[in-house]
C-alpha positions in Angstrom: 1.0 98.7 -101.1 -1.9 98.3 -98.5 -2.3 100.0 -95.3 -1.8 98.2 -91.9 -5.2 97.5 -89.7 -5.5 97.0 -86.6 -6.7 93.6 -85.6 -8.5 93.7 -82.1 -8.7 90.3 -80.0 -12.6 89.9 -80.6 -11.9 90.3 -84.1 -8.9 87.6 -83.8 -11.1 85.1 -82.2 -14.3 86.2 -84.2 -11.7 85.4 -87.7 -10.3 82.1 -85.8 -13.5 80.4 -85.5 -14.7 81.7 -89.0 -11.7 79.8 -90.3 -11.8 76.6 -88.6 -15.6 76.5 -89.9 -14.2 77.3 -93.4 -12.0 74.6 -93.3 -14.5 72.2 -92.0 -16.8 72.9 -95.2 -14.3 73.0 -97.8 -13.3 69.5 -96.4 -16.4 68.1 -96.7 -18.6 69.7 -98.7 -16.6 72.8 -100.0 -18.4 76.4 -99.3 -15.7 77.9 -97.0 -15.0 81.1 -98.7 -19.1 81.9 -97.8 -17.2 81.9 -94.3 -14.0 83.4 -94.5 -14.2 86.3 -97.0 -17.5 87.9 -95.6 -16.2 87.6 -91.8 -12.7 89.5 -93.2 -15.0 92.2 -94.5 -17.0 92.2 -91.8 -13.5 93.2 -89.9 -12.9 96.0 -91.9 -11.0 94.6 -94.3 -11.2 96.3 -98.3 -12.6 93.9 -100.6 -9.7 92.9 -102.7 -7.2 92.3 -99.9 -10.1 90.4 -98.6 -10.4 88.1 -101.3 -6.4 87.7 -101.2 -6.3 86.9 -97.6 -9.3 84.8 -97.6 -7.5 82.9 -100.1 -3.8 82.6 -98.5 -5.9 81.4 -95.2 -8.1 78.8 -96.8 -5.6 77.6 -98.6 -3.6 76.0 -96.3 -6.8 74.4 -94.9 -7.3 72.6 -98.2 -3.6 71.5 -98.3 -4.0 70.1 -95.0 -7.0 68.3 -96.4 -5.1 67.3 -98.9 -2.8 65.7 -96.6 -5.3 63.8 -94.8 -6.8 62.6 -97.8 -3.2 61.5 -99.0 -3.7 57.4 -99.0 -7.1 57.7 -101.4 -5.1 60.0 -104.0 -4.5 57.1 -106.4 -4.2 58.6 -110.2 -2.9 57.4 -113.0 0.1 60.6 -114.0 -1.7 61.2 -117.6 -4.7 62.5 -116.0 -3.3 63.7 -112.7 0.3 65.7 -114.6 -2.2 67.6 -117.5 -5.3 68.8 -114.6 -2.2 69.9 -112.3 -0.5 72.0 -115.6 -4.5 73.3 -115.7 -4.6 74.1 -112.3 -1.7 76.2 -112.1 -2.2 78.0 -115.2 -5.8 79.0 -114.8 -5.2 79.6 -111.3 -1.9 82.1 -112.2 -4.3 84.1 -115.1 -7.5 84.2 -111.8 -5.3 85.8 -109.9 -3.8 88.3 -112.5 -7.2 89.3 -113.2 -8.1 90.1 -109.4 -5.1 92.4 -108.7 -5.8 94.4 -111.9 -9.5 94.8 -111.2 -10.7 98.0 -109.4 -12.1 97.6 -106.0 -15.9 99.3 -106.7 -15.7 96.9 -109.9 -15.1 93.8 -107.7 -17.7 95.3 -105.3 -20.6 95.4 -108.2 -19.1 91.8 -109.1 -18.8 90.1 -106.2 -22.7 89.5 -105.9 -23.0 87.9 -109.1 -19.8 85.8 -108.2 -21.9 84.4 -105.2 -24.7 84.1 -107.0 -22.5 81.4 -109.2 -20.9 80.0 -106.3 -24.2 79.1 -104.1 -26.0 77.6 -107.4 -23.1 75.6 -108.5 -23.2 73.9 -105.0 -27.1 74.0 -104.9 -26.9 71.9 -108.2 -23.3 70.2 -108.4 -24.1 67.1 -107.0 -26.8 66.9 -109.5 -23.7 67.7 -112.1 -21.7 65.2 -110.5 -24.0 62.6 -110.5 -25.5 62.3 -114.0 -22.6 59.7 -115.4 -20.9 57.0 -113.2 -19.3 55.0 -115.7 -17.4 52.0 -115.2 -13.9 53.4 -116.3 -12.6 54.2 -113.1 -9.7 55.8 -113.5 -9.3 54.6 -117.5 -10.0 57.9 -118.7 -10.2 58.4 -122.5 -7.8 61.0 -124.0 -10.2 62.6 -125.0 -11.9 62.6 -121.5 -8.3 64.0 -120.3 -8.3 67.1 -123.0 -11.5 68.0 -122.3 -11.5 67.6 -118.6 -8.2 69.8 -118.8 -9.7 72.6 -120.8 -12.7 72.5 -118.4 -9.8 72.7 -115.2 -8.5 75.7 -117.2 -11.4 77.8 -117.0 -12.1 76.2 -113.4 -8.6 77.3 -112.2 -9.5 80.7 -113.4 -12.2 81.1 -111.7 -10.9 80.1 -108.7 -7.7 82.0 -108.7 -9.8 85.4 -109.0 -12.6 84.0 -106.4 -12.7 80.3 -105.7 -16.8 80.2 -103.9 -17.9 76.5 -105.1 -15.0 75.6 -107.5 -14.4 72.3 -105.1 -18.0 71.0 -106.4 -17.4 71.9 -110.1 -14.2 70.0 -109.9 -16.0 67.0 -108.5 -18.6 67.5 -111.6 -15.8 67.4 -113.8 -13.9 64.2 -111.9 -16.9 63.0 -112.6 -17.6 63.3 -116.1 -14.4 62.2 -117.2 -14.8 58.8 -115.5 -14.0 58.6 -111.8 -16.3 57.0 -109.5 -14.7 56.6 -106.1 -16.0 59.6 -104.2 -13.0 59.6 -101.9 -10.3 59.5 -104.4 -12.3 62.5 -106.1 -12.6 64.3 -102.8 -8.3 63.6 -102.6 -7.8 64.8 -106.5 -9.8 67.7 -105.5 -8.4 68.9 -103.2 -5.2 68.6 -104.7 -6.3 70.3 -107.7 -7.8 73.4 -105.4 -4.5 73.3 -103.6 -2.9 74.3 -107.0 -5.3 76.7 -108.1 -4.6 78.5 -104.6 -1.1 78.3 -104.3 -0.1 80.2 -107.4 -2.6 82.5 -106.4 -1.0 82.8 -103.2 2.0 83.2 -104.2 0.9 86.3 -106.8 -1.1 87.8 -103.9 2.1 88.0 -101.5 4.4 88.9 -104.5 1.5 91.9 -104.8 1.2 92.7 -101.3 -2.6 92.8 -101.4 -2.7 90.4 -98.0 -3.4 91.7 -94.5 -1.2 89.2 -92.6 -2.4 89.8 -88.8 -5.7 88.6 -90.3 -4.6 86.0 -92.6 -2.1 84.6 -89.8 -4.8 84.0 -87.3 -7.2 82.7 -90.3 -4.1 80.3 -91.5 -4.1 78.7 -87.6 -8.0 78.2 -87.7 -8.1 76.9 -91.4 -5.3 74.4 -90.4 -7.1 73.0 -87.5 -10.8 73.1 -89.7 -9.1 71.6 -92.8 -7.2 68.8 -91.5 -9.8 67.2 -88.5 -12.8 67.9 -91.4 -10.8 65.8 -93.6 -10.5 63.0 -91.0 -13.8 63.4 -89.7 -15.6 64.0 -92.7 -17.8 60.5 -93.2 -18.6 61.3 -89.0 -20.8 64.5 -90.2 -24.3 64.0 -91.6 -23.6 65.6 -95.3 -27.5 66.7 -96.1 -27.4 69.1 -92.7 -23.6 70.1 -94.0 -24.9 71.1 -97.4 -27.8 72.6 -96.1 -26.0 74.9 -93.5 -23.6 76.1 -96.5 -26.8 76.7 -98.9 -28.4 78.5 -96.3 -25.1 81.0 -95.7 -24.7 81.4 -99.3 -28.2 82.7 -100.2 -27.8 84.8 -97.4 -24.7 86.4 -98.0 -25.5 86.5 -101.7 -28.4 88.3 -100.7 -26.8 90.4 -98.6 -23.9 91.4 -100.8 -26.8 92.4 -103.8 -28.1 94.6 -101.4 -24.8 96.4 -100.4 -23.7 96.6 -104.1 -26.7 98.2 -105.6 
């Protein structure tokens, strides 16, 4: 069980406005845990029950995304039911993995896990964009199985960390034959939203969240998440990408230097 903190009202605002920006990016661009986990730690709050309440927050900033990106979420249900089954599975085993690993392992870890994150936005688009294919949504079964697998290990990853699995997911969308850009932004979202939620739901059943934190987080993440849906064609995307590039590096960076 974790010990109460005390949550301060600069900290409240300081976490508020961290979120709303996290929401923003993972609704256009993705990125938002290079937001919301470091300013949590910046707070005070332990690593792990960072990570968990980072997570619970963001979380319902992508479903609200999700929501707003509800009319361009058109998927056949044999691609959509077997990524969703993915989603939640590797998501439930992420999760799982977090709660049982020690808090100076995740420390030493957590560098390297931004590391990944920041390069897999730096170069996902690239990833995304090597095969445009005319299928559309015809997917192959093939295409499905192996998308599904690659969700699986995806799902994983996110469930015990989540930096940058929205632009691996788009990479994936991608290779397996979907072109419209908005109904992969919808699908991933959705998919992300599945990934999180069991993990939510393991990290309340585990008490590792710090719920004065996470509750002002969840208001911001809602507000970031839903209006960065709606808004997101209004926002130039190369300054968007940059800004999160720039804030990965540095808290990857940052993070190598406090670890070893």
């Amino acid at each position: 069980m974790i010990q109460p903190l005390s949550l301060s009202l600069a900290q409240a605002i300081f976490l508020f406005s961290a979120a709303i920006l996290s929401g923003v990016l993972n609704a256009v661009a993705g990125g938002g845990s290079f937001i919301g986990f470091p300013a949590l730690l910046f707070t005070g709050v332990p690593p792990i029950p960072a990570n968990a309440s980072n997570t619970v927050a963001l979380w319902t900033g992508v479903t609200a995304s999700t929501g707003a990106y509800r009319n361009r979420l058109h998927m056949r249900k044999r691609m959509l039911v077997p990524l969703l089954v993915a989603s939640v599975m590797g998501g439930t085993m992420g999760a799982f993995l977090l709660l049982k690993t020690p808090a100076h392992t995740f420390m030493r870890l957590l560098p390297w896990l931004m590391l990944v994150a920041t390069l897999l936005f730096l170069f996902g688009r690239k990833l995304a964009g090597k095969r445009r294919p005319s299928a559309g949504h015809e997917a192959t079964t093939l295409a499905i199985l192996a998308a599904s697998i690659f969700q699986l290990l995806v799902g994983i990853y996110g469930g015990y960390f989540g930096g940058g699995m929205g632009i691996v997911i788009l990479a994936m969308l991608a290779a397996a034959g979907m072109t419209d850009m908005h109904a992969m932004n919808a699908l991933k979202s959705a998919l992300s939203t599945a990934v999180n939620g069991v993990a939510v739901i393991a990290f309340i059943a585990a008490r590792a969240v710090y719920w004065p934190q996470a509750a002002v987080m969840i208001g911001g993440a809602l507000l970031g998440g839903y209006f960065g849906a709606r808004y997101a064609m209004r926002l130039p995307p190369t300054a968007v990408r940059g800004a999160v590039i720039l804030i990965g590096t540095g808290m990857t960076v940052y993070f190598f230097v406090k670890a070893y």
